[in-house]
Structure formats: structure tokens, C-alpha cells
VEXLO-28503 format. One line per field, with one value per atom (N, C-alpha, C): atom name; residue in three letters; residue number from 1; y, x, z. Coordinates in steps of 0.05 Angstrom, whole numbers. Atoms other than C-alpha are relative to their C-alpha. Layout:
% residues N
atom [CA  ...]
type [ALA  ...]
seq [NUM  ...]
v [Y  ...]
u [X  ...]
w [Z  ...]
This chain:
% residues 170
atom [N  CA  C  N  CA  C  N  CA  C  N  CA  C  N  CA  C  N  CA  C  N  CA  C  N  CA  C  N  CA  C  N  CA  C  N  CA  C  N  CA  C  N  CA  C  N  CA  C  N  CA  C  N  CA  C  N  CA  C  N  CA  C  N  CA  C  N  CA  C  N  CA  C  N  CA  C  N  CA  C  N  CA  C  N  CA  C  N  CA  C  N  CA  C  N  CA  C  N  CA  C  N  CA  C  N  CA  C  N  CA  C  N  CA  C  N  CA  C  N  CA  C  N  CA  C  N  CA  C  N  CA  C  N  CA  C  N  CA  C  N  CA  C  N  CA  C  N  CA  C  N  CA  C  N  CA  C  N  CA  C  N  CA  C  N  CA  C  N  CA  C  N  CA  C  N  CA  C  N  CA  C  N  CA  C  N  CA  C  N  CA  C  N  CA  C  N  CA  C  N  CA  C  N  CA  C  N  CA  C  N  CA  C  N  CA  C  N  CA  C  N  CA  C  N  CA  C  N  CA  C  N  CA  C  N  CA  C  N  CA  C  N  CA  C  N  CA  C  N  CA  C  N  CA  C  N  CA  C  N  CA  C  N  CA  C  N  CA  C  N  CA  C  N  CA  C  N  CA  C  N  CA  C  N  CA  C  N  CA  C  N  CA  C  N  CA  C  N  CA  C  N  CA  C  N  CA  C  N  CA  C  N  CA  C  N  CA  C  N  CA  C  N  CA  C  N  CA  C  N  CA  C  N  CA  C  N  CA  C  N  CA  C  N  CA  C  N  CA  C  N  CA  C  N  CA  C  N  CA  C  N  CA  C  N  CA  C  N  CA  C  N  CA  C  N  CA  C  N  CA  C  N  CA  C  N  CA  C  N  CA  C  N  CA  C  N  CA  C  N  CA  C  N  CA  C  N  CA  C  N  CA  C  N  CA  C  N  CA  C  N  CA  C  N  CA  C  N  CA  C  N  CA  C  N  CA  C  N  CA  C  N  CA  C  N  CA  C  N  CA  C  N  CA  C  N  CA  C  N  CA  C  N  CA  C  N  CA  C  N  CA  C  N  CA  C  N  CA  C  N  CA  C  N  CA  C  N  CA  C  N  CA  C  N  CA  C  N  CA  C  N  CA  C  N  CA  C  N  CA  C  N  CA  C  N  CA  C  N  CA  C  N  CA  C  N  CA  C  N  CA  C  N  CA  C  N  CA  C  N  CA  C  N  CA  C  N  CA  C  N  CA  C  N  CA  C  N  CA  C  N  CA  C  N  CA  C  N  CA  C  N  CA  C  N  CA  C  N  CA  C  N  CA  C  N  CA  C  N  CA  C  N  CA  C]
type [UNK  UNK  UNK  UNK  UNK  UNK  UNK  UNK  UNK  UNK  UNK  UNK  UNK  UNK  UNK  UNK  UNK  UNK  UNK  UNK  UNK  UNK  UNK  UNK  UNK  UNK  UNK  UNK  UNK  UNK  UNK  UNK  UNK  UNK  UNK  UNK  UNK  UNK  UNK  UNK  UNK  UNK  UNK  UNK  UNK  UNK  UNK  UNK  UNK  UNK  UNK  UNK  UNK  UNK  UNK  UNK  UNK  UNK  UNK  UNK  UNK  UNK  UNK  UNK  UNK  UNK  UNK  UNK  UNK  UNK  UNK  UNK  UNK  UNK  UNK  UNK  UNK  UNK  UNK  UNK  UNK  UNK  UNK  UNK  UNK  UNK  UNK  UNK  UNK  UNK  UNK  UNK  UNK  UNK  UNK  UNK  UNK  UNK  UNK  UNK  UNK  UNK  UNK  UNK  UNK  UNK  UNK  UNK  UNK  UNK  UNK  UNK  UNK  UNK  UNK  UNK  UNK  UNK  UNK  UNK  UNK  UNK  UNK  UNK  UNK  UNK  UNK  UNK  UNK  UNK  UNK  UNK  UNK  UNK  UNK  UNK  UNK  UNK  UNK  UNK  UNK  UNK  UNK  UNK  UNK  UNK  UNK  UNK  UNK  UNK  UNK  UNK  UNK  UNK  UNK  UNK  UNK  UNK  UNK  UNK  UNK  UNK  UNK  UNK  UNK  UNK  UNK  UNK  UNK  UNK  UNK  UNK  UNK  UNK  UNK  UNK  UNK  UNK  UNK  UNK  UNK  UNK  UNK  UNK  UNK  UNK  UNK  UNK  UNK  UNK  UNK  UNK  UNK  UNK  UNK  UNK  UNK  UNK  UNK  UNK  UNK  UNK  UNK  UNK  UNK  UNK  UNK  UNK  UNK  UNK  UNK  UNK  UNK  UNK  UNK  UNK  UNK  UNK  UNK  UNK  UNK  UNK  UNK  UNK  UNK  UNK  UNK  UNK  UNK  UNK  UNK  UNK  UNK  UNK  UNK  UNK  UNK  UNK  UNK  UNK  UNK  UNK  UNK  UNK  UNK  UNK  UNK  UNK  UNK  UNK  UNK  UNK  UNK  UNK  UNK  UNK  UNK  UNK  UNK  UNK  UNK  UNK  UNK  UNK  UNK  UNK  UNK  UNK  UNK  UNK  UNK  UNK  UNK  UNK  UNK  UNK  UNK  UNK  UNK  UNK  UNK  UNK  UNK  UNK  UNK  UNK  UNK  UNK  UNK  UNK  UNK  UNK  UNK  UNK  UNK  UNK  UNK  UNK  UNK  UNK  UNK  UNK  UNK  UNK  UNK  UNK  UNK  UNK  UNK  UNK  UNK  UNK  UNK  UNK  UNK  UNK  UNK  UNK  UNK  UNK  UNK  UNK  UNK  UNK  UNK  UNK  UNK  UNK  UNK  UNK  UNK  UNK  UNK  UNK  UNK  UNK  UNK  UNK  UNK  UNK  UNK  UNK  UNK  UNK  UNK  UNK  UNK  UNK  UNK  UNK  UNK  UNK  UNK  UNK  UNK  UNK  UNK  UNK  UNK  UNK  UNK  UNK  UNK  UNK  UNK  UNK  UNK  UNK  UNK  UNK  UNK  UNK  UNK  UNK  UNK  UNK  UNK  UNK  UNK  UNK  UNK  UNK  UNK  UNK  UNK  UNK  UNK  UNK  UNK  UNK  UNK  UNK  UNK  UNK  UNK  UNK  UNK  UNK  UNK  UNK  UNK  UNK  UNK  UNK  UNK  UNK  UNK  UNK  UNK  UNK  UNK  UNK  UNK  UNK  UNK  UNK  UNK  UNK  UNK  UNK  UNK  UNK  UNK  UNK  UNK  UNK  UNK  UNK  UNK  UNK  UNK  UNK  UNK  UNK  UNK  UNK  UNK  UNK  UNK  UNK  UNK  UNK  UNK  UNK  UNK  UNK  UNK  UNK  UNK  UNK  UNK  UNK  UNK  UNK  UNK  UNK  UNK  UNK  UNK  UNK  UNK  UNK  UNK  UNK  UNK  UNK  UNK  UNK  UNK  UNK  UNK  UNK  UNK  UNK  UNK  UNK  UNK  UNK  UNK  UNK  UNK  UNK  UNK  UNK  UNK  UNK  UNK  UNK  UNK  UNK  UNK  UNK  UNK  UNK  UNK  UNK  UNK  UNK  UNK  UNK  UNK  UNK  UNK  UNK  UNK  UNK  UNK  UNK  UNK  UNK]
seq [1  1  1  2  2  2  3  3  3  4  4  4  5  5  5  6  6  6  7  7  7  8  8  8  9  9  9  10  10  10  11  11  11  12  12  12  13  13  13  14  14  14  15  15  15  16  16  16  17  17  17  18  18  18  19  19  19  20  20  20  21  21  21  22  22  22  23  23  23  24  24  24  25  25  25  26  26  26  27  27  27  28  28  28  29  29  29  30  30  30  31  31  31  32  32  32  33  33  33  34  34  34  35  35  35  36  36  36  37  37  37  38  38  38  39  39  39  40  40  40  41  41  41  42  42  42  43  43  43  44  44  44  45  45  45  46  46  46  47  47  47  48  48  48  49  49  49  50  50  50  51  51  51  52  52  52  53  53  53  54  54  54  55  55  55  56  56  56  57  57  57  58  58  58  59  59  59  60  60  60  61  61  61  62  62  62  63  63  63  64  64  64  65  65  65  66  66  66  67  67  67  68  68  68  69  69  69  70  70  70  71  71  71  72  72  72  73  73  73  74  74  74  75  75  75  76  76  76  77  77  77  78  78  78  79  79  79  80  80  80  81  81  81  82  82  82  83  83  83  84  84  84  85  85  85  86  86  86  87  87  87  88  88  88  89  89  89  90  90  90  91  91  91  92  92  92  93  93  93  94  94  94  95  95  95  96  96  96  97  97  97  98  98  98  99  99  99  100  100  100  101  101  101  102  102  102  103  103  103  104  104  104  105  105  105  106  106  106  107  107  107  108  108  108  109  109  109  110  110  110  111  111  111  112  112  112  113  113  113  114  114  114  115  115  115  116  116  116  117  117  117  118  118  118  119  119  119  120  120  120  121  121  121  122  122  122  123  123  123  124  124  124  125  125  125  126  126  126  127  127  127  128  128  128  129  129  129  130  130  130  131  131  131  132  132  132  133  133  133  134  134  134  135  135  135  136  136  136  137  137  137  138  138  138  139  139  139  140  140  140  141  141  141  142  142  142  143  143  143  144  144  144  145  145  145  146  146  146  147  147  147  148  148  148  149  149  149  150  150  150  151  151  151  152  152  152  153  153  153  154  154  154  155  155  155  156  156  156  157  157  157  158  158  158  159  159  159  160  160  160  161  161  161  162  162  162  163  163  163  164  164  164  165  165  165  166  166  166  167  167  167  168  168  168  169  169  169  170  170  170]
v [-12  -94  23  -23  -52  21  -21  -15  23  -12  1  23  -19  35  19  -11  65  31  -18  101  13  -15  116  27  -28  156  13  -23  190  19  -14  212  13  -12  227  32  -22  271  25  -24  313  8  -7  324  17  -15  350  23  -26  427  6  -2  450  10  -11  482  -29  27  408  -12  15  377  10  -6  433  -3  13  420  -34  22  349  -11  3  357  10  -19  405  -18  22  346  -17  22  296  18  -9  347  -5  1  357  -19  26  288  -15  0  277  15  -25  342  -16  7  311  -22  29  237  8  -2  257  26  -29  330  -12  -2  304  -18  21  242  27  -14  300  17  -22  347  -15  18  283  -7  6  263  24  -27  326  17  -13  354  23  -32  418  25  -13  435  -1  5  449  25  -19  488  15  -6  535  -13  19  498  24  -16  557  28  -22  615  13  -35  688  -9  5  659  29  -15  720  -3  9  721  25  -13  752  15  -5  794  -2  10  761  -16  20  700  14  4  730  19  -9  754  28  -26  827  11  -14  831  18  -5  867  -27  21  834  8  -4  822  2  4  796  -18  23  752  -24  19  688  -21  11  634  -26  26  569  -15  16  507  18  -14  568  -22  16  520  19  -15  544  -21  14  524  4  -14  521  1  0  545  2  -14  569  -16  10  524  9  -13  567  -8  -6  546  3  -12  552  4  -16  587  -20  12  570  24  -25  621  -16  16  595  24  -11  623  -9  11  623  0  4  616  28  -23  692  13  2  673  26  -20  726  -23  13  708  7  -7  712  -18  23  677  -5  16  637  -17  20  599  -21  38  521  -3  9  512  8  -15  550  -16  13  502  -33  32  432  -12  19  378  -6  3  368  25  -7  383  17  -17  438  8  -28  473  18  -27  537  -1  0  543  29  -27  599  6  -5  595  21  -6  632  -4  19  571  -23  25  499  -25  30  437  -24  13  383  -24  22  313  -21  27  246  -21  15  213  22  -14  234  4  10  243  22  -28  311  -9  10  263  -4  6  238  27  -20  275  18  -27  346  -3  0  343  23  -37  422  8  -17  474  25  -16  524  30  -22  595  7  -6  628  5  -5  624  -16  30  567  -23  19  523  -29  31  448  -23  14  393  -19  19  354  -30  38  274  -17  10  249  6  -6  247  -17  25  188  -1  2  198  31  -31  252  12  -19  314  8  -5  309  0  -3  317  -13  4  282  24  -30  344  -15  3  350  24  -25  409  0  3  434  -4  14  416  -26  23  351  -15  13  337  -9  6  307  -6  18  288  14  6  298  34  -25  373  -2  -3  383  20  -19  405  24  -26  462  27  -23  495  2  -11  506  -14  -16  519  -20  13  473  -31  21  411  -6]
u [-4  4054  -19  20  3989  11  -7  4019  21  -18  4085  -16  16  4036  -5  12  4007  12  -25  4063  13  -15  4090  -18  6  4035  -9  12  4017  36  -21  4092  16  -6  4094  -25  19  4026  10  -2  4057  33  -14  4116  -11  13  4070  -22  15  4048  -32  23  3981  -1  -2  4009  3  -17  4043  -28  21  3972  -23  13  3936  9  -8  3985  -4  -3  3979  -23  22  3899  5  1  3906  22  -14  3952  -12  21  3909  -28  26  3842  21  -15  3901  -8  -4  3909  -33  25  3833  -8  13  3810  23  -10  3865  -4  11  3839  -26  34  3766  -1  -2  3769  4  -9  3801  -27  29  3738  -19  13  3701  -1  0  3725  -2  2  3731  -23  30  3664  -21  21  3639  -24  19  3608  2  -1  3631  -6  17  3601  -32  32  3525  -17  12  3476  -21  18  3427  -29  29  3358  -20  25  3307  11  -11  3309  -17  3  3311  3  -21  3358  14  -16  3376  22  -25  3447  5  -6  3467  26  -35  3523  10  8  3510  -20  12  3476  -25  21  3410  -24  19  3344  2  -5  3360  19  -20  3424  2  -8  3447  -4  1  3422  19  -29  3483  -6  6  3449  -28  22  3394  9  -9  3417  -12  8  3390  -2  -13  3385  13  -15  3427  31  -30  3490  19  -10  3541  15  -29  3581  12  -26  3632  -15  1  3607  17  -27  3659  -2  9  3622  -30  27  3562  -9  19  3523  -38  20  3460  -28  14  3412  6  -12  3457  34  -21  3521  7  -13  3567  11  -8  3589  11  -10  3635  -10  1  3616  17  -22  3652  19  -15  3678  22  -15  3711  -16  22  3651  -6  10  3629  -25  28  3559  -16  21  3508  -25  26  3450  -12  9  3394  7  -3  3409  -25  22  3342  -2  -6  3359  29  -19  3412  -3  14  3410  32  -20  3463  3  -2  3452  25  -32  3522  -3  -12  3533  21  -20  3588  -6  1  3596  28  -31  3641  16  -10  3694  22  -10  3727  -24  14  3706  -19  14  3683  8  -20  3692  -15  4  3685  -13  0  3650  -4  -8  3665  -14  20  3625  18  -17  3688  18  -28  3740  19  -34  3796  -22  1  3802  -5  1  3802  -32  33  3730  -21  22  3667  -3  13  3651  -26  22  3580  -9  7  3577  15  -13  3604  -8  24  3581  25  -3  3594  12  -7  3629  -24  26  3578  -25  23  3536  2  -4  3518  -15  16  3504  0  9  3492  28  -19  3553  -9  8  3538  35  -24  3612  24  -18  3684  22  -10  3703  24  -23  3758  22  -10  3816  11  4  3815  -20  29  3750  -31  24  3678  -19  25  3618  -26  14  3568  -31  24  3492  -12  8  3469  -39  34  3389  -7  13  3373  4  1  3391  28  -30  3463  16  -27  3515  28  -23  3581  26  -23  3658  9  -19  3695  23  -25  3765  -8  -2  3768  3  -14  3805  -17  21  3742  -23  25  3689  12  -10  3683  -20  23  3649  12  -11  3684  15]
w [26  1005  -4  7  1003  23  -22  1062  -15  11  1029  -32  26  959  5  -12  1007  17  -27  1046  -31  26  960  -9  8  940  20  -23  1004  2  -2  996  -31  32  915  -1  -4  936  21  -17  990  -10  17  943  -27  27  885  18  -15  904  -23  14  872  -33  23  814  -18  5  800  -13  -2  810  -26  22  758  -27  37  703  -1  5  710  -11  7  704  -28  20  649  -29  25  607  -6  8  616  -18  11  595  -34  24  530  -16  19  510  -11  17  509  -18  22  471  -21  17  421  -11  8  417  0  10  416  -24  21  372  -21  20  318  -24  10  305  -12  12  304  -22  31  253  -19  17  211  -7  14  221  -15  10  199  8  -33  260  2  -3  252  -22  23  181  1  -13  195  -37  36  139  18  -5  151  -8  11  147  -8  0  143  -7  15  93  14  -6  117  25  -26  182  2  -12  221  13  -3  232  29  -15  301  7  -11  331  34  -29  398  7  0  427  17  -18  437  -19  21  397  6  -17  433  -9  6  407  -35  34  337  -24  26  265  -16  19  225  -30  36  160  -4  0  136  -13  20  106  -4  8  62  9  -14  76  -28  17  54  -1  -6  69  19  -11  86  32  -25  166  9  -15  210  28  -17  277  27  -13  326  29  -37  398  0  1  418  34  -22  479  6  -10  512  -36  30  445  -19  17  403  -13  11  359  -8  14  337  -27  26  262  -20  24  209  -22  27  132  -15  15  73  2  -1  83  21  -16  144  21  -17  185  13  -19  244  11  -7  272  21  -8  322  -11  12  300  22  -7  339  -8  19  335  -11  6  322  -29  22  255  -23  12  236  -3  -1  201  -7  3  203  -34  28  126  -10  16  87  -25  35  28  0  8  -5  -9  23  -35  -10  14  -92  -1  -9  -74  -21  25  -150  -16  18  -210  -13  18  -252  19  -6  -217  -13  11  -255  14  -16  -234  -30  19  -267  7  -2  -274  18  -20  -234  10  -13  -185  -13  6  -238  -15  23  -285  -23  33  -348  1  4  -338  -4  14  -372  16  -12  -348  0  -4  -321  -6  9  -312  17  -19  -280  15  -24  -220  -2  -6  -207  21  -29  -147  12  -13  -98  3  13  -125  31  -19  -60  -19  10  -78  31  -25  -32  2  1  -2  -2  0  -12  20  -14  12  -12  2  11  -3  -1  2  -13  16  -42  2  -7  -18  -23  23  -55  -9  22  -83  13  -15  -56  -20  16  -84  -2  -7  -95  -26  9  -119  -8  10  -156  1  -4  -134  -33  10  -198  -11  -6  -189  -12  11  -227  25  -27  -187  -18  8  -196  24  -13  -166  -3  -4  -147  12  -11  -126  20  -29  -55  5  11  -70  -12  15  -101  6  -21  -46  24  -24  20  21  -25  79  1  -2  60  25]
């Protein structure tokens, strides 16, 4: 029996030409990047903050290259390219730029990318208005536990509930 397995795929392999053999790798790499990727965007691996104000923002992964901007910290990004040191990360303006990692902290904010956005003592529009933030106003993400809505923390210390829909990093 192990003979006959033996004699199948030594004759299913010299039936499959190389091109056969790179798509077949290139399905399997697929189906992982699709079962692992997705944990990640969920876990929230790909929202990062700037930790350290007056973060030079690059236009290339390297202290040599062009300064794009200076940016604050607690600026919520996206980060999209991770190189050797460096991370390339979009902000809320959908700009792109590199940044040292060493310049970036796993701690979560939004920025609110409305006019005015409400934030409420519960997840539901009926419950008390706590206050409300400015376009541009970063606060601190806490969680998300509830879809639609973000738990958020304002630096001077308020918290309560935002609709998704009205900042940016979630």
C-alpha cells in the first residue's frame, strides 16, 4: 500500500508544472493572510498613537529623508507598512507618512472627524449627554464593546459612549 501512495504522488507531481506548484503556494499563503489578518484588524493592532510630542513625521523610512510635519502625541494612525524600525501610518486625513516605531505607542485614541459629536453616559442616543467634542478633539479609546459605539475618555477626565460614525481610529 505505501508503495502504491507512493507511485500516486510521484505521478500527481510530475503532472503539476511549476507554474501549477506557485499558484498552489500562493493559495495556501491566501487562505492564511485571511484566517490570521482579520484577528488582527479586530484586535486592534493596526490603530497605534503617537507616544512623544513634536514626532517628526517622514516622507521616507529614514532620519535623512524629507520632514513631512511635526505631530503631537496621543494623534491616533493606521499603521499600514512596518520596515525594519520604521512604520509607515495613515492619519485621520487619510496622509501618509513614516515614523520611527520607537515614536509610536500601542495606547488607543480617536479623533472626532464631525463638527460637534455627542458623547452620552450610555450606548443609546436617549441617555444623558455628558459633553460634546470638536472636530479634531482626540480622546482616549477605552473599548468597543458595544457595535456602533466606542467607549471614549476626554484628557480632562470625562468619559462616556460616541457613535462610530464620528471619529476616526476606531
Amino acid at each position: 500500500m505505501h508503495k502504491y501512495l507512493q507511485n500516486k504522488r510521484d505521478r500527481i507531481l510530475r503532472l503539476m508544472d511549476e507554474s501549477d506548484i506557485r499558484d498552489f503556494v500562493l493559495g495556501i499563503s491566501l487562505i492564511v493572510m485571511l484566517v490570521i489578518w482579520p484577528h488582527k484588524s479586530v484586535a486592534g493592532i493596526d490603530f497605534l498613537s503617537i507616544a512623544e510630542n513634536a514626532t517628526i513625521m517622514y516622507d521616507a523610512p529614514s532620519v535623512k529623508s524629507g520632514k513631512l510635519f511635526v505631530a503631537s502625541s496621543n494623534l491616533p494612525v493606521e499603521a499600514v507598512v512596518n520596515v525594519e524600525g520604521w512604520a509607515k501610518v495613515r492619519d485621520s486625513s487619510g496622509g501618509l507618512a513614516w515614523v520611527e516605531k520607537k515614536a509610536l505607542s500601542e495606547q488607543r485614541f480617536v479623533i472626532v472627524t464631525v463638527p460637534v459629536a455627542d458623547i452620552f453616559q450610555l450606548a443609546d442616543e436617549t441617555s444623558e449627554l455628558v459633553f460634546q467634542a470638536q472636530k479634531s478633539v482626540v480622546m482616549e479609546w477605552l473599548n468597543s464593546d458595544i457595535p456602533g459605539w466606542i467607549k471614549v475618555r476626554h484628557r480632562d477626565g470625562q468619559s462616556g459612549y460616541i457613535k462610530t460614525n464620528q471619529v476616526w481610529g476606531a
